[in-house]
C-alpha positions as CSV (number, residue, x, y, z in Angstrom):
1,X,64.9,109.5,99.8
2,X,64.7,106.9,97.2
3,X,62.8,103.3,96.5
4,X,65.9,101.6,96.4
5,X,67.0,99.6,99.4
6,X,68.8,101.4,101.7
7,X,72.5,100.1,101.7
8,X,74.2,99.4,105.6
9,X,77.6,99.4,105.4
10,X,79.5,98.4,108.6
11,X,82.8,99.9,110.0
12,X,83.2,96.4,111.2
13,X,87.0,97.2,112.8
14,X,86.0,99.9,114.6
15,X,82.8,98.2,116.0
16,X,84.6,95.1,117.7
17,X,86.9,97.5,119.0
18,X,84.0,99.6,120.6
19,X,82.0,95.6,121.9
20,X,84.8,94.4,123.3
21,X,85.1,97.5,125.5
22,X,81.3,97.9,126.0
23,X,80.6,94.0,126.9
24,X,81.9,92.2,130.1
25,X,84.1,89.6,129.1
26,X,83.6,88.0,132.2
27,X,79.9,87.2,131.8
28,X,80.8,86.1,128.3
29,X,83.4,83.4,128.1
30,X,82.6,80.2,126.3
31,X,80.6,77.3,128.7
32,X,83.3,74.7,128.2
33,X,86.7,76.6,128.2
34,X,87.8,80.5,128.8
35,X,87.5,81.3,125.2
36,X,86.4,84.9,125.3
37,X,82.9,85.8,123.4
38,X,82.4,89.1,124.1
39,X,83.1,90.7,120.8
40,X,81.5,87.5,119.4
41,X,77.8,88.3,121.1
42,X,77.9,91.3,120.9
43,X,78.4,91.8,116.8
44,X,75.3,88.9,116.6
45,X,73.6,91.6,119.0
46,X,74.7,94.3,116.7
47,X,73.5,92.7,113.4
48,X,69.9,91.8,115.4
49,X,69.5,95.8,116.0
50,X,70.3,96.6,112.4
51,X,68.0,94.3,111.3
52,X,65.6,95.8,113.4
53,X,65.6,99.1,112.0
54,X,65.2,97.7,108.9
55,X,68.7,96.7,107.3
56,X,68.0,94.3,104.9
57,X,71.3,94.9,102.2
58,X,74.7,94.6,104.7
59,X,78.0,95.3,104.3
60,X,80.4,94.4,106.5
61,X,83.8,96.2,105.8
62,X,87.1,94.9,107.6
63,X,90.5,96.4,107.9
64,X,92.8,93.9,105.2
65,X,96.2,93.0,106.5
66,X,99.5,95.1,106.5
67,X,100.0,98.5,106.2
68,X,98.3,101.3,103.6
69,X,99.6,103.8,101.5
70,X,99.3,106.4,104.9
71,X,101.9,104.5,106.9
72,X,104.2,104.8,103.8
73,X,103.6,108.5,103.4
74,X,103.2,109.2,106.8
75,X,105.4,107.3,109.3
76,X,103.9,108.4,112.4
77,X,100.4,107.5,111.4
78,X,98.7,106.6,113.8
79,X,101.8,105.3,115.7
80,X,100.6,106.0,119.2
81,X,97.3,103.7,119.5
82,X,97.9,101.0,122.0
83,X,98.2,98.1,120.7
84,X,95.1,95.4,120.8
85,X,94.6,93.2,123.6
86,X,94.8,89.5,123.0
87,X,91.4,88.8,124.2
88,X,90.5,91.2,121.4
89,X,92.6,89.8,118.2
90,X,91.9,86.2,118.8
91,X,87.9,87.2,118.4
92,X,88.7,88.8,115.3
93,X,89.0,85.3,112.9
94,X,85.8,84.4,114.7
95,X,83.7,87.7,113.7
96,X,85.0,87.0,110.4
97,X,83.8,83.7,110.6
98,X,80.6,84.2,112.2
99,X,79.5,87.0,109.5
100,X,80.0,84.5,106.8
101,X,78.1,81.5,108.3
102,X,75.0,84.3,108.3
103,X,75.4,84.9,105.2
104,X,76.8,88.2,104.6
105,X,80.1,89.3,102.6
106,X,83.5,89.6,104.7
107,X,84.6,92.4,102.4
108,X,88.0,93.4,103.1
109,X,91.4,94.0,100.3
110,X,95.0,93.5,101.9
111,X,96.9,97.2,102.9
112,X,93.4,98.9,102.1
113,X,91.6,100.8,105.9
114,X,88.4,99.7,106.4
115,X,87.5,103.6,106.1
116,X,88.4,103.9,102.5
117,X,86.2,100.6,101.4
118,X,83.3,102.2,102.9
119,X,83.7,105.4,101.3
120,X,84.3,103.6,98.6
121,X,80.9,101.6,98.9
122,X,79.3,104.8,99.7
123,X,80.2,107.0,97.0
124,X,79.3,103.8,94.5
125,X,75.7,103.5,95.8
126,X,74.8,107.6,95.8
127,X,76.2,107.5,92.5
128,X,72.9,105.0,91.2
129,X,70.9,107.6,93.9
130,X,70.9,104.4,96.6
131,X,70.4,105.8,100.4
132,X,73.3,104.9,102.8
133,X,74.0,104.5,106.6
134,X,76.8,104.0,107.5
135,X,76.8,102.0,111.2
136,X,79.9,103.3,112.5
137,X,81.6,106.0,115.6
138,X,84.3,106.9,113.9
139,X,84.6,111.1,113.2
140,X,86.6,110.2,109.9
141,X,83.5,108.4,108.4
142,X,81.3,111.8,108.9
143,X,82.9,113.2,106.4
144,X,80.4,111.3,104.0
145,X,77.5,112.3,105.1
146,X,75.1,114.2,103.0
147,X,71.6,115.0,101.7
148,X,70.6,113.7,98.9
149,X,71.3,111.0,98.0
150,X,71.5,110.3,102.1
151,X,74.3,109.3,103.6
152,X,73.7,108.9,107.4
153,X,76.1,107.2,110.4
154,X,74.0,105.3,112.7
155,X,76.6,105.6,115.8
156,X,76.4,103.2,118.4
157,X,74.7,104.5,121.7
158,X,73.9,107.7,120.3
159,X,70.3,108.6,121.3
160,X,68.2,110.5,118.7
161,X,68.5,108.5,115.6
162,X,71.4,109.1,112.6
163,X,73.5,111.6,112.3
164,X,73.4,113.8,109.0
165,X,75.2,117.2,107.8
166,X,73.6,119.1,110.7
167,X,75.2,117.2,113.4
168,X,78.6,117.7,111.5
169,X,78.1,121.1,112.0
170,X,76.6,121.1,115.1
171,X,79.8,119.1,116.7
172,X,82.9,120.3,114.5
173,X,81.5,124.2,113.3
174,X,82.0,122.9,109.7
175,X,80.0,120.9,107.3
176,X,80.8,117.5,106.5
177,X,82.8,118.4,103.2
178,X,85.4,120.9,105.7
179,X,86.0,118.0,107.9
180,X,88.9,116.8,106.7
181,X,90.1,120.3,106.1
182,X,89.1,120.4,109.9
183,X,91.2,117.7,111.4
184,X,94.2,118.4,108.9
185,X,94.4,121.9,111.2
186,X,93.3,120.7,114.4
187,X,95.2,117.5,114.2
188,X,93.6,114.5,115.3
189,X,95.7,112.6,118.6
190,X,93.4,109.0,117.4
191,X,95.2,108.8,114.3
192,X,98.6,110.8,115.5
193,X,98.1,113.6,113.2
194,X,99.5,116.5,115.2
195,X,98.1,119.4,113.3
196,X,99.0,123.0,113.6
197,X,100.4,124.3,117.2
198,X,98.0,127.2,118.2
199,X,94.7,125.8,116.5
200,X,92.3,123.4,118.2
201,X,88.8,122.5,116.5
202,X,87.3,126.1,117.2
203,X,90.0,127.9,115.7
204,X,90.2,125.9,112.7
205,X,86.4,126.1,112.4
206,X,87.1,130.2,112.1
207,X,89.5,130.1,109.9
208,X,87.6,127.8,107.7
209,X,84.0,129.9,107.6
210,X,85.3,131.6,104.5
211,X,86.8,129.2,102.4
212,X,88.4,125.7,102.4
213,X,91.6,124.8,103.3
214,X,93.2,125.7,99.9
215,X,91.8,129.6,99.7
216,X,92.8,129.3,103.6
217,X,96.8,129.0,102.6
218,X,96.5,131.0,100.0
219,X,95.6,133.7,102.5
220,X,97.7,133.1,104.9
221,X,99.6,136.3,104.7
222,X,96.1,138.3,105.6
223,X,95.5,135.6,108.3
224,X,95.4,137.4,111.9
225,X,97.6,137.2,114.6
226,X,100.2,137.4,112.3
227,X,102.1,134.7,114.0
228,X,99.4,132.2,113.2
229,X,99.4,133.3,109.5
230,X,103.3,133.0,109.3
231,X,103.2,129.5,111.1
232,X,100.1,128.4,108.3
233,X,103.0,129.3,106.0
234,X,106.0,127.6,107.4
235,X,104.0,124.1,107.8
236,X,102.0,124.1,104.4
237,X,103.9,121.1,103.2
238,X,103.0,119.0,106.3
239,X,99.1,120.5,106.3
240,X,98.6,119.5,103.0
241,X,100.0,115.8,103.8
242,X,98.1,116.3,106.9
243,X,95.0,116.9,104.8
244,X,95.7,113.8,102.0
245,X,96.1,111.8,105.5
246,X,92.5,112.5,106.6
247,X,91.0,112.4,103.1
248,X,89.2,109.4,102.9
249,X,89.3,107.2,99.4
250,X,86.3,106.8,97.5
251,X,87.4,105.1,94.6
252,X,88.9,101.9,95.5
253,X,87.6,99.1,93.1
254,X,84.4,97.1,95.7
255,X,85.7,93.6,96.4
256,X,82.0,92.4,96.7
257,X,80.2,94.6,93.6
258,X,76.9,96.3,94.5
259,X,75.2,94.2,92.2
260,X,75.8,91.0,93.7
261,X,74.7,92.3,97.3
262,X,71.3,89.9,97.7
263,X,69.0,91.1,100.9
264,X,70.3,89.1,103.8
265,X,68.4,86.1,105.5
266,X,70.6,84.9,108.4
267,X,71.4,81.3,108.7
268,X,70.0,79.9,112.4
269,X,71.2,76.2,111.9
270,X,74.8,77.9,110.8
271,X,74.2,80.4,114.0
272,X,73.3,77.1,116.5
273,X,76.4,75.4,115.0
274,X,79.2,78.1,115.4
275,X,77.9,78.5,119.0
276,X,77.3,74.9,120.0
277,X,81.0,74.9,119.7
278,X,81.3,76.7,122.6
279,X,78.7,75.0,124.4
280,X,75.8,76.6,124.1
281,X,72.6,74.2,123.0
282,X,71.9,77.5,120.9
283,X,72.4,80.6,119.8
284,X,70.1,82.5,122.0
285,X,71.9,80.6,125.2
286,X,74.8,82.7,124.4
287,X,73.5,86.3,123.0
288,X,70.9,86.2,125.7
289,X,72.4,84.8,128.3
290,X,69.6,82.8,129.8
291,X,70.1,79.0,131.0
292,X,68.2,76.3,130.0
């Protein structure tokens, strides 16, 4: 731990994906039309919970627009996600909108994942020795955790607190820097990487307990059954585009530098405005759902 202020760094994509799943959209239509709020109320809900563990320097982190490098270098990349629901995109210029009128950065760079930014972000802040959580579910983003200075994911719905290098282990049977090497083997069906027939996540934790990924294809030849050491061989071209697939980026130039990040004081006339729009008197009338 440090006495600088922690920096919270949210996987802001991924999070409206996961509220617009986890709250009704019935019980959360605007009073005056069938505008959909769900993902609306519940990133306000989401931003009151962070600043109730303390969060004080934010940053939201978007997906930009277009495709990345990855669907250049990798076709297939994650071509078999469904594609969103309407409900869902039309909230998304809203979120956007919303985060700004509380005052906090929309931070997001055309053809650049959200995933890359905040590793970016990360890697920035632990360089000055600035702790970091990272308020996210994604399994890509745990491949940042670490010690000291701390990187920690503060997943949504998990009980018992952040999760750090021990949990990395504990779930996957490799430590946050063999992630990547992890899911380049194992494949990973979210992102339509179809990794190495034969080797699920406990194989690929084996074959990983004595080395990384590089001594592991080097070896290949003493790699038992034979059959899986040949088939390591035959596919190291695709496993090592697998693995630069998976990597995440931490040196993407920070839209929003960490210097000009100021502790956040939310806006409650801008947050009775945007929703008065909708017909609440307030902004509680919406977020809490209580009638006046």
């Amino acid at each position: 731990m440090t006495d600088l202020p922690t920096l919270y760094v949210i996987d802001a994509s991924s999070i409206m994906h996961r509220l617009y799943h986890a709250v009704p959209i019935e019980t959360t239509r605007a009073r005056d039309s069938d505008q959909p709020l769900n993902v609306v109320i519940g990133w306000v809900r989401s931003l009151r919970r962070l600043r109730e563990f303390g969060a004080r320097y934010i940053v939201p982190v978007f997906d930009g627009d277009g495709p990345g490098w990855r669907h250049e270098a990798f076709p297939a990349y994650k071509s078999e996600r469904r594609p969103y629901d309407d409900a869902l995109l039309e909230q998304f210029p809203l979120v956007r909108e919303l985060t700004a009128v509380l005052r906090l950065p929309v931070v997001c760079l055309p053809g650049v994942e959200a995933d890359d930014l905040i590793s970016s972000y990360a890697a920035a802040a632990t360089a000055r020795g600035r702790d970091v959580t990272i308020y996210s579910s994604d399994k890509d983003l745990m491949q940042l955790v670490r010690d000291d200075p701390a990187v920690r994911q503060f997943i949504p719905g998990r009980t018992g607190g952040l999760f750090g290098p021990d949990d990395v282990r504990a779930k996957f049977g490799v430590g946050p820097e063999q992630l990547g090497d992890l899911l380049a083997l194992a494949g990973d069906k979210v992102d339509s990487i179809p990794g190495v027939p034969g080797i699920g996540p406990k194989t690929a934790a084996r074959l990983l307990a004595d080395g990384d990924l590089e001594r592991l294809l080097e070896r290949w030849s003493f790699i038992h059954p034979i059959k899986l050491g040949d088939t390591l061989h035959r596919l190291e071209p695709e496993i090592r585009l697998w693995k630069r697939i998976v990597e995440l980026d931490r040196g993407v130039a920070l839209p929003v530098p960490l210097d000009d990040l100021q502790s956040w004081t939310p806006s409650r006339r801008g947050l009775d405005a945007f929703f008065q729009r909708f017909g609440f008197p307030r902004w509680e009338a919406a977020v809490d759902r209580f009638e006046e």
